[in-house]
N, C-alpha and C positions, 0 to 999 in steps of 0.2 A: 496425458501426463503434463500435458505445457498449463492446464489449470488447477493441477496442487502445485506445480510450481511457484505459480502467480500466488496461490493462496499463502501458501508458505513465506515469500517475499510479503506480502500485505501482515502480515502476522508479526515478521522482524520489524518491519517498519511499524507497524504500531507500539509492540514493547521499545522502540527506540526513540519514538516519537514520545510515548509517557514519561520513559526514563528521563530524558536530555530538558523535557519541563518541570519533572518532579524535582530536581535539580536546579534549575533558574526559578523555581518558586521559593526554594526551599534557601536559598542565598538572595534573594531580595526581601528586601526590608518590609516594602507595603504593598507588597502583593494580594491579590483581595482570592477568596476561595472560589466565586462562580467565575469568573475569569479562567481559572486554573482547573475545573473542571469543566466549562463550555469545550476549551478550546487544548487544554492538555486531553484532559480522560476522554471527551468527547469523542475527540475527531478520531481517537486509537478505540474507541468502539463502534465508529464508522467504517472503519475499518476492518478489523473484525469482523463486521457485520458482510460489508463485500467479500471477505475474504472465505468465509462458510457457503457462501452464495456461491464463488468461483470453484471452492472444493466438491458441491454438490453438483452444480452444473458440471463439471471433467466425469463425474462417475455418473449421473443421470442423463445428461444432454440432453433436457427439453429445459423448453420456456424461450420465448423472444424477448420479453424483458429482461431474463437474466443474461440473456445472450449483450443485449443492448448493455445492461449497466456495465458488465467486464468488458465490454469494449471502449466505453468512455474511462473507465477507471483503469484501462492500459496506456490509452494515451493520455493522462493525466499524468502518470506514473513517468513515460516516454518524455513527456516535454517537463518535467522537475529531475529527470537526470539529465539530459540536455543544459537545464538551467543550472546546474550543479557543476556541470563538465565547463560551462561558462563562463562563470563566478566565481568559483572554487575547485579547479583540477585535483587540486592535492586532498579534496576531502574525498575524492569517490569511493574509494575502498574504506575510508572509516565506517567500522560497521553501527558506531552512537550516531553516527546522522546520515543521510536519507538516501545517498548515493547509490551504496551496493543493492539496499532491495527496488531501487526504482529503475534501478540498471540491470537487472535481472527479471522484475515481477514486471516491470511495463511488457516487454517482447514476448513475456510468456503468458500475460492475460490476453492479450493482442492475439495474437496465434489461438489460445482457445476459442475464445469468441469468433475468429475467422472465419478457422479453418473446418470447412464440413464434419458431420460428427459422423466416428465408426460404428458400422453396426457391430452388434454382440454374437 
């Protein structure tokens, strides 16, 4: 359960992460388009991308490299809500930026990748 969690959390974070750029592209003057695609669309289909990986791994539970990548991408998640909780208190619960799925998906990518898989 704690990796559709995670999955779900990487998923908001990425439609929020597209949103909040498509947005600051879309209001600045000389903004250039592979900028805004490297680093807008991109990184919310890196996402994505782990976050199918973390849904597959909670319902298949093999692979050590998938095991590996949602563990690094929980505490990636862990230490940018931490940075969040730092910097900016007052934004954790805005759900346009990064707080509530990195404060939710980090502990529950963490936890899948942990914690031992059940058997069927």
């Amino acid at each position: 359960m704690a990796g559709g969690i995670g999955a779900l959390a990487l998923v908001g974070l990425g439609v929020a992460h597209t949103a909040t750029n498509a947005v600051g592209f879309a209001e600045e003057t000389d903004a250039s388009w592979p900028m805004f695609l490297i680093f807008g669309v991109g990184v919310s289909l890196v996402l994505w991308a782990v976050a199918v990986i973390a849904w597959r791994f909670s319902h298949r539970g093999s692979g050590r490299v998938s095991r590996v990548l949602i563990a690094v991408v929980g505490v990636l998640c862990g230490l940018m809500a931490f940075n969040v909780l730092r910097v900016h208190p007052e934004i954790i619960l805005s759900p346009a930026g990064p707080g509530p799925w990195t404060l939710v998906g980090g502990p529950a990518l963490l936890l899948s990748a942990l914690l031992p898989l059940r058997k069927k």
